[in-house]
N, C-alpha and C positions, 0 to 999 in steps of 0.2 A: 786408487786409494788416496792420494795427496792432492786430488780436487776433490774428490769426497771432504776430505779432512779441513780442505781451508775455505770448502762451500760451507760447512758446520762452523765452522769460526765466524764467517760473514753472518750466518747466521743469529749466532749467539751475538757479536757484538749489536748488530741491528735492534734486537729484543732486549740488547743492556737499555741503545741509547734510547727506544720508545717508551721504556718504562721511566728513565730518568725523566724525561720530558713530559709525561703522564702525570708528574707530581705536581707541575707547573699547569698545566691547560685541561686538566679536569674539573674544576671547580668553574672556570670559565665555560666548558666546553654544557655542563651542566646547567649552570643560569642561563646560560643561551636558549637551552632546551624549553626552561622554567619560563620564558619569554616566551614560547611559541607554543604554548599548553602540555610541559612536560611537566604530569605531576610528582614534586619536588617532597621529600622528608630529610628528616635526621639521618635515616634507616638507609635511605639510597645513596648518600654521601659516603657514610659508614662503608656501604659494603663494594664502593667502588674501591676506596681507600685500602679498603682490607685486603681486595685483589691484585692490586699494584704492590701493596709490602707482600703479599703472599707469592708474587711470582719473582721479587727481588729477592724474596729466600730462597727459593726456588732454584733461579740461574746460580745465587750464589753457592749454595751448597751442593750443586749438582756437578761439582769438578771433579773428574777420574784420578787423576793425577795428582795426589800431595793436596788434597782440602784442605782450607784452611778453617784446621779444629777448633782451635782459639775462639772464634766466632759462631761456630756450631753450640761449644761448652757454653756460649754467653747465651746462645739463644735458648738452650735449654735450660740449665738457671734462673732466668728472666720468667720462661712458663711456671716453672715449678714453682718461684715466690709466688707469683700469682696465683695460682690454685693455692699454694698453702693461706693467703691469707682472704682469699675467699673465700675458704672452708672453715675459715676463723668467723670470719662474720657472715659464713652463709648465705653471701651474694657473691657472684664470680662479679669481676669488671671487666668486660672486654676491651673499654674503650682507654682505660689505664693499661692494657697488656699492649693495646695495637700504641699507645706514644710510646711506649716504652722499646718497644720492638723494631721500631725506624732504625733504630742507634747499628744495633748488628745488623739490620736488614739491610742496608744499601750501603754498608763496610761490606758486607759480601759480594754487594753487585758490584763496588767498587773495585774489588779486586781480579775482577773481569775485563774492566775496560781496559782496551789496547789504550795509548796517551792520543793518539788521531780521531777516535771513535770520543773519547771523555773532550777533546779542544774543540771537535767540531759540534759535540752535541752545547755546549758552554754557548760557543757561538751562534750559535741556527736560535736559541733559547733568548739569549739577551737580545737579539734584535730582533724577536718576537715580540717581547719587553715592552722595550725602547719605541716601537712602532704604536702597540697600543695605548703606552704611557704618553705618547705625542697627541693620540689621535684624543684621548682623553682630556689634557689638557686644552687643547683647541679648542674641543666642540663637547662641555661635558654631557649636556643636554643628549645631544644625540647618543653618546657615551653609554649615559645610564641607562638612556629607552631601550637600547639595544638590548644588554643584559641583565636590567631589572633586579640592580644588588641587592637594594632595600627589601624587593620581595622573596628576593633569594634567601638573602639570611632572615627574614621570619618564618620562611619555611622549614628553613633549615637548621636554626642554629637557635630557636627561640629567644628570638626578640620578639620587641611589640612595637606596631606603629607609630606609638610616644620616644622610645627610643630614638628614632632620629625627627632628633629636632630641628635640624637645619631644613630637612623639606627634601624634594625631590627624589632622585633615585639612587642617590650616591652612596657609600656608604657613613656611619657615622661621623666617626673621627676625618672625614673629607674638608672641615672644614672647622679651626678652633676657636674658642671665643676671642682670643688676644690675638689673633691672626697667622699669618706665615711666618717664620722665622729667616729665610731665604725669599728674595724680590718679597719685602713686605711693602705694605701698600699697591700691589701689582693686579690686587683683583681675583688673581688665579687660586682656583682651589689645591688642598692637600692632592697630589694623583694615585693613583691604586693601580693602574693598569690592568695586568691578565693576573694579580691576586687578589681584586676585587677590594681590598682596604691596605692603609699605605704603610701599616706599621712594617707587614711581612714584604710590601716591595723593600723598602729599607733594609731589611735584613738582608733579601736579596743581593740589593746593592755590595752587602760587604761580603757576601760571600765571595760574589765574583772578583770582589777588587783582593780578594786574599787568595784564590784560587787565580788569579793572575798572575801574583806574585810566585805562587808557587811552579806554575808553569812556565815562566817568564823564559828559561833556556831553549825551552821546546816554539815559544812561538816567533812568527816571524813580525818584522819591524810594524808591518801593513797593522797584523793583528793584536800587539802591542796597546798602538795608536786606536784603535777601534775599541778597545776592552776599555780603556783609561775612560776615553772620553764619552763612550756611553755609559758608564760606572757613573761617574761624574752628572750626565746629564739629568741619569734615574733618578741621585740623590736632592737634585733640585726639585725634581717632580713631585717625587714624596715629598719634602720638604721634614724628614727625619730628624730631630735632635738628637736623640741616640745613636744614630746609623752612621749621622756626619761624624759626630764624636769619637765615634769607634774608631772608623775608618783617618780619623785625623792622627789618632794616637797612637793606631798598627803603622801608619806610615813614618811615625819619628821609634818606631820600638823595632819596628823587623829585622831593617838593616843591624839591631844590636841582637838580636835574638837568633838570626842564620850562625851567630858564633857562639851561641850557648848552646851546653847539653839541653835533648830534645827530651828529655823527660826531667827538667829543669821544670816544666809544666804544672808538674805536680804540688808546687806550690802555691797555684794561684789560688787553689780556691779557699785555703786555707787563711791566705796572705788576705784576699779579700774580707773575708769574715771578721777576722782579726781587725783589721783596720777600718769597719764596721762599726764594731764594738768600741774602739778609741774613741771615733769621732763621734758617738753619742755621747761617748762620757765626756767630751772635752766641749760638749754643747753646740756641735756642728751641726747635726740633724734636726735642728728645731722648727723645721719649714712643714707646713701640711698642704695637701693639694698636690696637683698635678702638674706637680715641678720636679727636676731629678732630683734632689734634697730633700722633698717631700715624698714621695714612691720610694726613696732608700728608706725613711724611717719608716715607711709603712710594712717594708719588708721585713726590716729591723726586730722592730714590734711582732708581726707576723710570729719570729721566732719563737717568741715567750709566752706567745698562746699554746704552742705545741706541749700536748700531755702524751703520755707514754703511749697511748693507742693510735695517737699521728704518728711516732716516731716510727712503731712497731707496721704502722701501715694499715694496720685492723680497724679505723675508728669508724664506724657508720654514717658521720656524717664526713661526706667525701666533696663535697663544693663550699664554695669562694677560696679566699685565698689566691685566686686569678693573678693579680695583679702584685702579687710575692711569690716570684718562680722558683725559689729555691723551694721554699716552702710547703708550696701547692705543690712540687713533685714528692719531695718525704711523704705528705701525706697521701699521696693516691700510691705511691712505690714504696716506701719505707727506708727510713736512713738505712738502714746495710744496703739497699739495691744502691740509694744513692752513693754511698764511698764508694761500692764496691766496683761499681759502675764506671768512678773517676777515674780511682787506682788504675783500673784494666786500659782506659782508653790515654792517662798519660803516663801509664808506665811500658806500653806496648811500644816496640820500637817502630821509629818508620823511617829506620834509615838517617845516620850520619853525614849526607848531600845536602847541598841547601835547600830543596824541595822537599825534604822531611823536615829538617827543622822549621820551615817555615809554615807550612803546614799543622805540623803540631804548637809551635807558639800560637800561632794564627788564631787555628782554632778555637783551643782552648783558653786564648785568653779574652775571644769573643764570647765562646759560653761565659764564662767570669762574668766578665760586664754586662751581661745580659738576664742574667737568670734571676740574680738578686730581686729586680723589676718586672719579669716578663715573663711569662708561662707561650711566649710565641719561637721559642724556638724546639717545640714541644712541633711546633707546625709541621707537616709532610710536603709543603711549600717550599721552606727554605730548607731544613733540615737533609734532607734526601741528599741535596748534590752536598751540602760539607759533609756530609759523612760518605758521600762517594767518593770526594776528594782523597778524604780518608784513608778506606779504602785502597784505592788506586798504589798512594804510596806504599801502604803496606807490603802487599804484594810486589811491587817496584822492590822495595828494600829484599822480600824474601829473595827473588829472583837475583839481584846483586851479589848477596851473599851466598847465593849457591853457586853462582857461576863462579867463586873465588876461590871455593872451596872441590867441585870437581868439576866435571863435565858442561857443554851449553844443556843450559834447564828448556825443556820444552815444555813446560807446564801451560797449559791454554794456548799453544798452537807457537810458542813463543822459545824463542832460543836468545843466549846472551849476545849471538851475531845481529841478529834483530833489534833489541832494544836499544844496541848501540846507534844505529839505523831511526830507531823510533826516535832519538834525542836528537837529530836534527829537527831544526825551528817549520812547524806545519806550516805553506805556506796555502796560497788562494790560487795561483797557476799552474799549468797540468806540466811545469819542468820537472817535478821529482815525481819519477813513473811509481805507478803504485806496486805494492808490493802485499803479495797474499801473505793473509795472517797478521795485517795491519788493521785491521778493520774499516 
């Protein structure tokens, strides 16, 4: 019965980590196909995507033991707006339920991963990365023929062959009229790697560099050093102003945020809106174009287009707005889904240690910075692992607090003697024997 039991755990974790990994090398694994006469749609991207969030609710909510309800309630909620305001305007949107549904979906798969199973999938994933972000940069030519972006996303995503103007197979934004911002003058194009265009490597990049942070006790010195510096490397490849930005201003804020209340959070997005709003009136935002002073006011602006049927969620017309994330979500979700949605993810605890607070600063104040401008972290690209990250803690914290309160929690194969065990730093040699129920 107890190799029964810790075969089903290797199990489940194995199916955590291919599904995480599946959010990442689908899309790749697809244009490849597209390259070698797979023929490519909307419809086939859709309904791969759909299978990967459907089997992450799946694993997640299929725990015997103390489910975590919380995240069941979200996902039903979540259906039920959506049919309700479907039935308002008499077109269901699938493709609004499935962004919206990432959030709980892979907080549930999250809270499945053992911490061995979530560092080594981190791992195996970035230097996936890292590899084809190199192979990219060197030789793009070969790069694109291989995977044939350009034709990928006109099958897919409707564009049109005017759309990429620079030429070749890369994808648009590969390449900006003012250049690189990082090695300018170098020649080298923007890199995209295995997410095919460079904004979501970017995001990438920060996920990992904050999901770093978060795990920093658990890893070892080797893998430390490996995460920084291919973090580091990504963001040169992309050549991100966003990403670097982020990532410049989590790394002077964390350190102060591991000692703040972790539902301290739930000021950001208010605080950001707010200070929005200042800097218009005080004549900051005057820039247009595709500058970050320019995309805030366009966000900005975005706002005061919204009439009660964007607010509400109902309004028929459900496209642009793209490039105003906060926006573009009210309207495809509806401001109640969006507060409600805030509230729940930074008023949920994820644990008092520094890997919940960091995690929760982390995140949420990457959504913050991001969303104002970007409807890309709406992606199942990057999205997927921060909210596995998520996830993960959450469960971490429940698990903490149970075992403080009675017994070791065996919830997913796991006892409080265990995860004590599980917080030594993973390393890369076979000295700490493995241990069933570790995944």
């Amino acid at each position: 019965m107890a190799e029964a039991t810790a075969h089903d755990r290797g199990v489940i974790q194995i199916s955590c980590a291919v599904l995480l990994a599946a959010t990442v090398l689908f899309n790749p694994v697809l244009a490849l196909g597209g390259a070698y006469g797979l023929p490519l749609s909307a419809g086939l991207v859709a309904s791969v995507q759909g299978a990967i969030v459907a089997g992450a609710l799946i694993l997640g909510m299929a725990q015997p033991e103390a489910p975590p309800y919380r995240w069941i309630a979200v996902v039903l909620a979540l259906v039920a707006a959506s049919v309700l305001t479907g039935a308002i305007r008499s077109q269901f949107d699938a493709k609004s339920l499935g962004d919206v549904l990432l959030v709980p979906a892979f907080i549930l798969l999250g809270t499945r991963l053992s911490p061995r199973t979530l560092i080594v999938t981190i791992v195996t994933v970035q230097a996936l990365v890292l590899a084809a972000g190199i192979w990219e940069v060197a030789n793009p030519e070969h790069f694109g023929a291989t995977f044939r972006i350009a034709n990928y996303y006109m099958n897919t995503r409707g564009f049109s062959e005017a759309d990429f103007w620079a030429g070749g197979d890369l994808f648009i934004s590969s390449e900006r009229p003012q250049g690189r911002l990082l090695l300018a003058g170098s020649g080298l194009h923007r890199g995209s790697s295995l997410f095919l265009e460079p904004v979501s490597l970017g995001n990438w990049a920060v996920v990992v560099a904050i999901a770093t942070a978060m795990l920093w006790s658990r890893l070892s010195n080797l893998l430390r050093i490996g995460l920084i510096v291919s973090t580091l490397m990504l963001l040169v490849i992309c050549d991100g102003r966003l990403s670097l930005s982020v990532c410049l201003l989590l790394l002077a804020f964390l350190p102060i945020a591991r000692h703040l209340p972790e539902r301290f959070s739930v000021l950001y997005l208010p605080v950001c809106i707010l200070a929005l709003v200042i800097a218009a009136q005080l004549g900051l935002l005057t820039e247009t174009g595709d500058t970050f002073a320019g995309r805030l006011r366009y966000a900005l602006e975005a706002f005061g287009r919204l009439d009660i049927t964007h607010l509400l969620g109902v309004s028929e017309k459900r496209v642009g707005m793209e490039d105003a994330g906060l926006a573009y979500f009210i309207v495809r979700q509806s401001v109640f889904v969006a507060i409600g949605l805030w509230l729940v993810l930074t008023l949920t605890s994820l644990g008092d240690d520094r890997a919940g607070r960091i995690c929760k600063h982390g995140f949420m104040l990457f959504v913050v910075l991001c969303l104002p401008i970007s409807n890309a972290l709406l992606s199942i690209k990057t999205a997927a692992l921060m909210w596995a990250c998520y996830g993960f803690c959450y469960a971490q914290a429940r698990r903490s607090v149970t075992s403080d309160i009675a017994a070791p929690d065996t919830r997913d194969g796991w006892s409080a003697s265990q995860d004590v065990t599980a917080r030594e730093p993973i390393i890369l040699s076979g000295a700490r024997p493995w241990a069933p129920g570790h995944g």
